[in-house]
Backbone as CSV, one residue per row, in Angstrom:
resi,resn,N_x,N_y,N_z,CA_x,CA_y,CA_z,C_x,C_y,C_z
1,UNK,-3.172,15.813,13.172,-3.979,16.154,12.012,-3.157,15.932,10.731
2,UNK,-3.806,15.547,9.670,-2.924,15.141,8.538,-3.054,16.148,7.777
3,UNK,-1.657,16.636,6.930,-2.132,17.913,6.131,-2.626,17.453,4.825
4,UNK,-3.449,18.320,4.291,-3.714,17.722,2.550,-3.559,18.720,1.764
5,UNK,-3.032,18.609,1.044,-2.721,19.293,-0.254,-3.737,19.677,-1.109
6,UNK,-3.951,21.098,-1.763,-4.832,21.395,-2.532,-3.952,20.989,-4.337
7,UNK,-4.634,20.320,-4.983,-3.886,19.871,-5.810,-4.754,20.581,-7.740
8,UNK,-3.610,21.286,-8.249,-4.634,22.213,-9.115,-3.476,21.843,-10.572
9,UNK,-4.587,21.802,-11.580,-4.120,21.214,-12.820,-4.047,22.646,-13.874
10,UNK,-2.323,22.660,-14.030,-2.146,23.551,-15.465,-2.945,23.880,-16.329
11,UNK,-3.466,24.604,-17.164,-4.572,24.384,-18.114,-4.341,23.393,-18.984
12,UNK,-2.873,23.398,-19.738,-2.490,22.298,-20.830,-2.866,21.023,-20.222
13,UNK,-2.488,20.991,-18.844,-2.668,19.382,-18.388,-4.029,19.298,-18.306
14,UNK,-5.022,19.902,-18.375,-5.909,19.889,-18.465,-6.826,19.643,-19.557
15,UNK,-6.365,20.399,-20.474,-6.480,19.638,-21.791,-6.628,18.397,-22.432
16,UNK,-5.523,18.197,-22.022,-4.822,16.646,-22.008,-5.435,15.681,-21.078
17,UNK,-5.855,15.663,-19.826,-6.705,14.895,-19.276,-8.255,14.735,-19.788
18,UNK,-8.694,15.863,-20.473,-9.931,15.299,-21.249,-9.751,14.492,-23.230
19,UNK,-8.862,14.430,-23.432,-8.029,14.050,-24.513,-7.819,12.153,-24.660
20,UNK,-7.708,11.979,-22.854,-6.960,10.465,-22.544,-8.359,9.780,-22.834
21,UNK,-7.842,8.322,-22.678,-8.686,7.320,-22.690,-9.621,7.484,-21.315
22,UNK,-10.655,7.157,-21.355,-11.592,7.157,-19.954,-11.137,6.176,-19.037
23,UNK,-10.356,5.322,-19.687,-10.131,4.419,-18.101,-8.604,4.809,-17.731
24,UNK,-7.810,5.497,-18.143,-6.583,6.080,-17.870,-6.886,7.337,-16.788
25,UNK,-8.049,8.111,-17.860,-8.195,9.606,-16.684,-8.737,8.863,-15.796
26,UNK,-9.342,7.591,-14.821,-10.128,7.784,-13.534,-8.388,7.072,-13.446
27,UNK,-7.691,6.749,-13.700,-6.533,6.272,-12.710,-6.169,7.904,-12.480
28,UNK,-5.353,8.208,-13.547,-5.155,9.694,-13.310,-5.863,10.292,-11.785
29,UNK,-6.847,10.792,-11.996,-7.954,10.653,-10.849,-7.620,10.481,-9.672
30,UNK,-7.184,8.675,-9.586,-7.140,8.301,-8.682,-5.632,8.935,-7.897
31,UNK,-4.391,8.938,-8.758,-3.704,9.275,-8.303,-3.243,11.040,-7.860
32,UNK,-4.254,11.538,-8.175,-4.448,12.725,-8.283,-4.554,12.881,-6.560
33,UNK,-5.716,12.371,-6.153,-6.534,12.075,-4.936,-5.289,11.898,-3.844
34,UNK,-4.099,10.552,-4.563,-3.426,10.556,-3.777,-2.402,11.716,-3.152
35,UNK,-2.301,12.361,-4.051,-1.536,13.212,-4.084,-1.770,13.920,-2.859
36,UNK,-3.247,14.365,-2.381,-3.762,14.904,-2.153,-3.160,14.775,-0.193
37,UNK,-2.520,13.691,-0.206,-2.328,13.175,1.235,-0.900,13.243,1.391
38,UNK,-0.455,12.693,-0.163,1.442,11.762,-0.086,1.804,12.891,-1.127
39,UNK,2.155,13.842,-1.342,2.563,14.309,-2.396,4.324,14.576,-2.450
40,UNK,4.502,13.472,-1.809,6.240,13.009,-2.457,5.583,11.619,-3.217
41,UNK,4.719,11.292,-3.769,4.073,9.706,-4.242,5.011,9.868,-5.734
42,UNK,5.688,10.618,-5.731,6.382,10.742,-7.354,7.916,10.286,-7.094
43,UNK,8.193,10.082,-8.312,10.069,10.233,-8.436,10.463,11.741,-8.286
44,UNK,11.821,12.290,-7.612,12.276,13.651,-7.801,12.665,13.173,-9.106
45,UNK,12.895,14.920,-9.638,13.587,14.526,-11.413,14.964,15.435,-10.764
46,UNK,15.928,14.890,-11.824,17.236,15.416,-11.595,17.454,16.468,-12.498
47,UNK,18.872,16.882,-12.099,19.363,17.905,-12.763,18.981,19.577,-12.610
48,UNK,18.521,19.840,-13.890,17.636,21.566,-13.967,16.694,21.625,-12.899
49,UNK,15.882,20.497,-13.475,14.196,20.189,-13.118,13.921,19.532,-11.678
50,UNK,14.891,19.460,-10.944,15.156,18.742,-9.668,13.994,19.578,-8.406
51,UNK,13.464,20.352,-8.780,12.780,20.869,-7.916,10.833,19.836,-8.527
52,UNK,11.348,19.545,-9.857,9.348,18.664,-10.003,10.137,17.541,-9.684
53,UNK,8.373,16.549,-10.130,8.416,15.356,-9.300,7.685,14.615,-10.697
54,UNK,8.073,13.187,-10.576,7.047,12.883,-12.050,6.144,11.236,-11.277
55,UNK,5.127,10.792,-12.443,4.800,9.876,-11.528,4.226,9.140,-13.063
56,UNK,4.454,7.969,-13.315,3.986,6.844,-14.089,2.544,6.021,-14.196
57,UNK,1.645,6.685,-15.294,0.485,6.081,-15.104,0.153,5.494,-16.118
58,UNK,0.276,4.102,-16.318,0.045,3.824,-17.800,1.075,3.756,-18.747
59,UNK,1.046,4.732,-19.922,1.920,5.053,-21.049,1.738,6.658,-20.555
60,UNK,1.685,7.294,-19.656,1.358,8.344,-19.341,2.178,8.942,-18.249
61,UNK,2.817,10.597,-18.255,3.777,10.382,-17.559,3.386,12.038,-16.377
62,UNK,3.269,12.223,-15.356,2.394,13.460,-15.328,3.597,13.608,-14.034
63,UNK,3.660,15.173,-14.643,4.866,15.984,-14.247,4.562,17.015,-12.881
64,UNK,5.081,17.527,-11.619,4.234,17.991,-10.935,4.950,18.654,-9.995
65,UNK,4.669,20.099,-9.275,5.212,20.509,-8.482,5.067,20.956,-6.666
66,UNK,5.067,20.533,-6.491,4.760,20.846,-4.613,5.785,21.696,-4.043
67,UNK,4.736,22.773,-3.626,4.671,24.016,-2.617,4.624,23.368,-1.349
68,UNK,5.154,23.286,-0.741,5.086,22.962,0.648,4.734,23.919,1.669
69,UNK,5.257,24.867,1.579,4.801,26.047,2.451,3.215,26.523,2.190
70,UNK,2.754,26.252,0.948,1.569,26.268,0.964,0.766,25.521,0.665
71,UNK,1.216,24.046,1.050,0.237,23.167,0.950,-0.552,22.804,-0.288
72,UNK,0.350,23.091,-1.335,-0.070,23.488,-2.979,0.327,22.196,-3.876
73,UNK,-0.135,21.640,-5.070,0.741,21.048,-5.864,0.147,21.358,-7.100
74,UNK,0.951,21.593,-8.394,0.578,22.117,-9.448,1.230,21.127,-10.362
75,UNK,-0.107,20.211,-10.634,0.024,19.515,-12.120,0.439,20.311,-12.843
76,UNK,1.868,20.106,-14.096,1.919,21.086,-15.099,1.582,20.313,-16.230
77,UNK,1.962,18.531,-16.499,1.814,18.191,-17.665,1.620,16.656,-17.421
78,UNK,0.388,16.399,-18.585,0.009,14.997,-18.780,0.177,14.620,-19.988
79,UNK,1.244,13.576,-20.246,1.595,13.857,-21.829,2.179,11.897,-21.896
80,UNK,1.748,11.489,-23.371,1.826,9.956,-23.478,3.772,10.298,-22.955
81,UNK,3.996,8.640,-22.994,5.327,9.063,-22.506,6.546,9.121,-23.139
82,UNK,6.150,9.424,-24.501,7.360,9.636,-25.910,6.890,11.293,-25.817
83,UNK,6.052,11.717,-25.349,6.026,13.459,-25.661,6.371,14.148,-24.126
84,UNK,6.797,13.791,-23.141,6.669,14.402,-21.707,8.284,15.006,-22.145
85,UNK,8.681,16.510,-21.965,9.550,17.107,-22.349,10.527,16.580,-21.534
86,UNK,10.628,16.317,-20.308,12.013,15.109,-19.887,12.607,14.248,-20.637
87,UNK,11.824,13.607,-21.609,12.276,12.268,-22.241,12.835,12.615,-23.610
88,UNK,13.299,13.910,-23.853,13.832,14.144,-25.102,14.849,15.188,-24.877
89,UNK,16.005,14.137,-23.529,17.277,14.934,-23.130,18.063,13.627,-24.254
């Protein structure tokens, strides 16, 4: 049986996904979905933050965390990719 991930969006990222261009949020979307199966589908981030995961959509950079024990992943942020708080070490 394959496990799937319940996959639930921050409020801010949420925000921000009704904010994007319409053909960006159905990628978004799409990779959302994936998540839903592969949720290592991201880069680990290093350092502090080494426990999220980030993933490249566009000019868009969406930041994310997986619970494993509970089968969880929590979008925290969808942000163009000059504002995603990683990119202003």
């Amino acid at each position: 049986m394959v496990k799937r991930y319940l996959v639930y969006l921050h409020n801010d990222a949420k925000k921000i996904l009704q904010k994007i261009p319409r053909h960006i949020a159905v990628r978004i979307d799409d990779v959302i979905s994936e998540l839903e199966l592969n949720p290592l589908l991201g880069i680990k981030m290093h350092g502090e933050i080494s426990h999220l995961r980030k993933i490249k959509i566009s000019n868009y950079r969406m930041i994310y965390q997986v619970y494993d024990s509970k089968l969880v992943i929590v979008i925290l942020e969808i942000e163009s990719r000059g504002n995603v708080f990683y990119d202003r070490s």
